[in-house]
VEXDREN-2710 file (C-alpha; in Angstrom, 1 decimal):
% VEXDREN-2710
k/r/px/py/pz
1/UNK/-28.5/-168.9/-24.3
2/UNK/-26.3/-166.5/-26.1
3/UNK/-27.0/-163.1/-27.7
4/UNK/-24.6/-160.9/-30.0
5/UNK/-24.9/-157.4/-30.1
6/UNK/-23.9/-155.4/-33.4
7/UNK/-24.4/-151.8/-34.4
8/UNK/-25.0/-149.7/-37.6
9/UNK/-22.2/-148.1/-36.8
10/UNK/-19.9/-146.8/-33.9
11/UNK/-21.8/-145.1/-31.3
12/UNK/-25.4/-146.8/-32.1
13/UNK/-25.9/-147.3/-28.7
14/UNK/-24.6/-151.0/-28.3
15/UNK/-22.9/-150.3/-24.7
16/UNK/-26.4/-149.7/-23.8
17/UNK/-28.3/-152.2/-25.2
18/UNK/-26.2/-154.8/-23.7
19/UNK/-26.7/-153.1/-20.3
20/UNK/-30.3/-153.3/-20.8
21/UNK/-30.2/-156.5/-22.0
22/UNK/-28.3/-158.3/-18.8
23/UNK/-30.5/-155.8/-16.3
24/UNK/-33.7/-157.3/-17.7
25/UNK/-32.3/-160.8/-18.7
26/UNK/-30.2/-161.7/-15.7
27/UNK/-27.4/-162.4/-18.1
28/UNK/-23.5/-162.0/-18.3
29/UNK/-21.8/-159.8/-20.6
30/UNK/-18.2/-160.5/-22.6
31/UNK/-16.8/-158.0/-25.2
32/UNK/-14.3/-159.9/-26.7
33/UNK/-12.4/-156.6/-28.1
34/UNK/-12.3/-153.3/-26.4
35/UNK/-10.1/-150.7/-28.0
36/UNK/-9.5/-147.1/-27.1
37/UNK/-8.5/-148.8/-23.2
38/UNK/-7.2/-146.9/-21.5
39/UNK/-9.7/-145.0/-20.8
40/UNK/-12.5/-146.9/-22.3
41/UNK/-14.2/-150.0/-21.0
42/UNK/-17.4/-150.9/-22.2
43/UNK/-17.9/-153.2/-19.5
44/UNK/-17.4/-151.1/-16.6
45/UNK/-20.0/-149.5/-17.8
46/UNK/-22.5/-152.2/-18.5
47/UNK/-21.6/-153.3/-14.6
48/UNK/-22.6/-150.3/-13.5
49/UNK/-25.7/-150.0/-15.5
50/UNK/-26.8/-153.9/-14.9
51/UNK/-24.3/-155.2/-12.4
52/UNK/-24.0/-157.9/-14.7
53/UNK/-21.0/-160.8/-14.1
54/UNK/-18.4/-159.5/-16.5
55/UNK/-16.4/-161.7/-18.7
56/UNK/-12.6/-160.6/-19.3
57/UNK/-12.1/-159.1/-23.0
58/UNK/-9.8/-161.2/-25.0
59/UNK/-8.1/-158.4/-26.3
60/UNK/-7.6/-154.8/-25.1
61/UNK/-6.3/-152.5/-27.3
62/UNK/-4.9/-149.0/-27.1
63/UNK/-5.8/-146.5/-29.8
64/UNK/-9.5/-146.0/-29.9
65/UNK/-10.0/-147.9/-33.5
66/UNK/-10.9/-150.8/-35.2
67/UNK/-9.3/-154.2/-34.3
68/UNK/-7.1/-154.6/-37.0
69/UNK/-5.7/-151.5/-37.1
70/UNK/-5.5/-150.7/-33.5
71/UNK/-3.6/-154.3/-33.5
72/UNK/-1.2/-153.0/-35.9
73/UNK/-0.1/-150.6/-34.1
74/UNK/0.7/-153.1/-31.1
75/UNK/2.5/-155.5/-33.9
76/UNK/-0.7/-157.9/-32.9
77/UNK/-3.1/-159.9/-35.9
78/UNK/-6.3/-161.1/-33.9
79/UNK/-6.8/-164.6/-34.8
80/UNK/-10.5/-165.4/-35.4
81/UNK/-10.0/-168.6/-34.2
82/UNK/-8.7/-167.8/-31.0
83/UNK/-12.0/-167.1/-29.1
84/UNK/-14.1/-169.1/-27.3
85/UNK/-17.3/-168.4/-25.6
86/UNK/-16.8/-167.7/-21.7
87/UNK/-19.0/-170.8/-19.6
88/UNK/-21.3/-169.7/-17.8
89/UNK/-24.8/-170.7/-16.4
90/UNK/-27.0/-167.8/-17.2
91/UNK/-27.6/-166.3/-20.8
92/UNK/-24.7/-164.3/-22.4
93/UNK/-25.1/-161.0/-23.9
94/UNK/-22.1/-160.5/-26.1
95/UNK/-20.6/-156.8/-27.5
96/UNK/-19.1/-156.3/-30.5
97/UNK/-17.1/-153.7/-31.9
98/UNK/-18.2/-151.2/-34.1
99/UNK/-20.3/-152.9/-37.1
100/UNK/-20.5/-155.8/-38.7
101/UNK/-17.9/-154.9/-41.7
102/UNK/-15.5/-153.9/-39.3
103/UNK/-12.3/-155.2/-40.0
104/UNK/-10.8/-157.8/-37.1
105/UNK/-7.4/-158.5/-39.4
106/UNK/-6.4/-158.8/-43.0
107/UNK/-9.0/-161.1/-43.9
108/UNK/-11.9/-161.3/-41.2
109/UNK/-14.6/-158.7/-40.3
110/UNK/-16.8/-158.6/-37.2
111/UNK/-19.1/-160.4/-39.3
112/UNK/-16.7/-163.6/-39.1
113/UNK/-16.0/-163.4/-35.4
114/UNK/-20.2/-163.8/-35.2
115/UNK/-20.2/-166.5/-37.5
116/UNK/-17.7/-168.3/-35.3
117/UNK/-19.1/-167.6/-31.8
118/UNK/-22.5/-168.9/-32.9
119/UNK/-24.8/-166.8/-31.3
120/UNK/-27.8/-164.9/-33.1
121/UNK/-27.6/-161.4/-33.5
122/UNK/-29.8/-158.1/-32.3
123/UNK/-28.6/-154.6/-34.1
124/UNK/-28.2/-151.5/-31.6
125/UNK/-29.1/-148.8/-34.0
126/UNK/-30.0/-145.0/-33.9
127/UNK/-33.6/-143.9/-33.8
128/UNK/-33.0/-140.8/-35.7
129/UNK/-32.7/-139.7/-39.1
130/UNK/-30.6/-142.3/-41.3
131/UNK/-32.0/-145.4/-39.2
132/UNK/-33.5/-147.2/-42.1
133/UNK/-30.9/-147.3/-44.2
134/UNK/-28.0/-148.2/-42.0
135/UNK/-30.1/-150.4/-39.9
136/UNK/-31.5/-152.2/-43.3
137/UNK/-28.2/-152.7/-44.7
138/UNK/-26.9/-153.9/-41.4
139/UNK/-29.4/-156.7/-41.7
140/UNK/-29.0/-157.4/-44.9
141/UNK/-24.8/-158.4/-44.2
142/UNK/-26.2/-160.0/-41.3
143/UNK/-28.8/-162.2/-43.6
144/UNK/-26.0/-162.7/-46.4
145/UNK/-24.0/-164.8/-44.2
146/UNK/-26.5/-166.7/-42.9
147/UNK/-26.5/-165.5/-39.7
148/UNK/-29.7/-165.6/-37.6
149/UNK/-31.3/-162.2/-36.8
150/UNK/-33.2/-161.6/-33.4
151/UNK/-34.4/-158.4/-33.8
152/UNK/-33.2/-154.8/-33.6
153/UNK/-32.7/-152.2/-30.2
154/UNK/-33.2/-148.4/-31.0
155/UNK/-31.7/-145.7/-29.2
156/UNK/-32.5/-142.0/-28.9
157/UNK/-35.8/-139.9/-29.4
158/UNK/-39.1/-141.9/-29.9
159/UNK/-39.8/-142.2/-34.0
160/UNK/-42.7/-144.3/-34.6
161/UNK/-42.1/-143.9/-38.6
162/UNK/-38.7/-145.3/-38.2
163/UNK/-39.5/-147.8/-36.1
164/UNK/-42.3/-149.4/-38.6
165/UNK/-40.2/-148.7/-41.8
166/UNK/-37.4/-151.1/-39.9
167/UNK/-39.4/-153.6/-39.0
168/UNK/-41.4/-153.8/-42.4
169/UNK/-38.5/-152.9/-44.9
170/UNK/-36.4/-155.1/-42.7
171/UNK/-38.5/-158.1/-42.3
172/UNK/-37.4/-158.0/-38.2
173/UNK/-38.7/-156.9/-34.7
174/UNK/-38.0/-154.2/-32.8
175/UNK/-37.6/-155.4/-29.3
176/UNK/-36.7/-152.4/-27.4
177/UNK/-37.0/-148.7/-27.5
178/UNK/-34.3/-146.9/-25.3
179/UNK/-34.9/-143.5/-25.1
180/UNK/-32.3/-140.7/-24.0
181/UNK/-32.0/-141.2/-20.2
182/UNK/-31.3/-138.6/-18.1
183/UNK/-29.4/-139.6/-15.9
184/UNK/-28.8/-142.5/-17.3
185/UNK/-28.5/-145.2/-14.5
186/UNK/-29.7/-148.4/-13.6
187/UNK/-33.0/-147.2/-12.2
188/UNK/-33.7/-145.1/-15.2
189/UNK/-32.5/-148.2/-17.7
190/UNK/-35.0/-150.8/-15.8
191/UNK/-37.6/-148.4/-16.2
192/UNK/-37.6/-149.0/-19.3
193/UNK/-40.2/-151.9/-19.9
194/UNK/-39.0/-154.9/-22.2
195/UNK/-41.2/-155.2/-25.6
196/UNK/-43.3/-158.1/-26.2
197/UNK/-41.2/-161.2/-26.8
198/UNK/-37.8/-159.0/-26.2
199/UNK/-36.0/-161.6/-24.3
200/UNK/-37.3/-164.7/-25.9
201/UNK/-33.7/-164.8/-27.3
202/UNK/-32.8/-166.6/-24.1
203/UNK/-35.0/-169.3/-25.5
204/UNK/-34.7/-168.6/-29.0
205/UNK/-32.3/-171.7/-31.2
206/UNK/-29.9/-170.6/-34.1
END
């Protein structure tokens, strides 16, 4: 009853997905790397969006970039294999960092720290112009390693072109639709009504 979250891209809205995901779902959230801390934490804000149990990063990291290079510059190399899955009773919505070609240390991308948490994947992704393209190759990556796709959040204005190229160009689901939210809070993010078949992840097998 795990989910990972990915984006197209830094920024894609991923933060937010997850805190929609646990404020629908009833689920905990884990980011295993947050960098750029201080001042950002990713899951102060899905707390306050969800007030969803948090799970302590593994590794917080200074300078706001990706996890091997903000780990050089603390004279740290993540080791894949030094995660495990925090235990928990209720589903686990899980953020990554960046996208999936993200480098984690000389030889691993976020694609491998997926692989070895198990958990199939949704992609946060814009809903503007560019979507297809990043979101499609995002999924292909995804697809290349074998890794089991769920389907894909969007974020931002409402594009019903975008939306049905994704899903048909993609071969995946849309499962959620967040539109700009102002404010954005927890009563404006459950207002926001799950898709059809948007949390059947908690039930869905890898």
């Amino acid at each position: 009853m795990k989910i990972f979250v990915t984006g197209t891209d830094t920024d894609a809205g991923k933060t937010v997905a997850c805190a929609w995901l646990c404020l629908h779902s009833g689920a905990d959230y884990w980011k295993p790397i947050q960098s750029g801390y201080p001042p950002d934490r990713d899951a102060d804000t899905v707390s306050r969006l969800s007030g969803a149990a948090v799970h302590p990063e593994r590794h917080m990291l200074r300078a706001p970039l990706s996890p091997l290079h903000a780990g050089r510059l603390e004279n740290l190399c993540i080791d894949i294999d030094d995660f495990r899955t925090p235990s928990t009773t209720r589903p686990l919505v899980i953020e990554g960092a960046g996208g999936v070609l993200v480098p984690v240390n000389e030889r691993a991308t976020m694609l491998d720290l997926i692989t070895r948490l198990g958990a199939p994947v949704i992609v946060a992704a814009r809903s503007g112009l560019g979507t297809i393209n990043h979101t499609c190759l995002t999924l292909m990556a995804l697809r290349a390693h074998n890794i089991p796709v769920f389907g894909v959040v969007l974020s931002g204005p409402l594009h019903a072109e975008n939306r049905e190229a994704i899903e048909h160009f993609g071969n995946v689901k849309v499962v959620a639709e967040i539109p700009p939210l102002d404010p954005l809070s927890r009563d404006s993010l459950a207002r926001v009504a799950p898709l059809p078949g948007a949390l059947d992840w908690i039930r869905w097998k890898s």
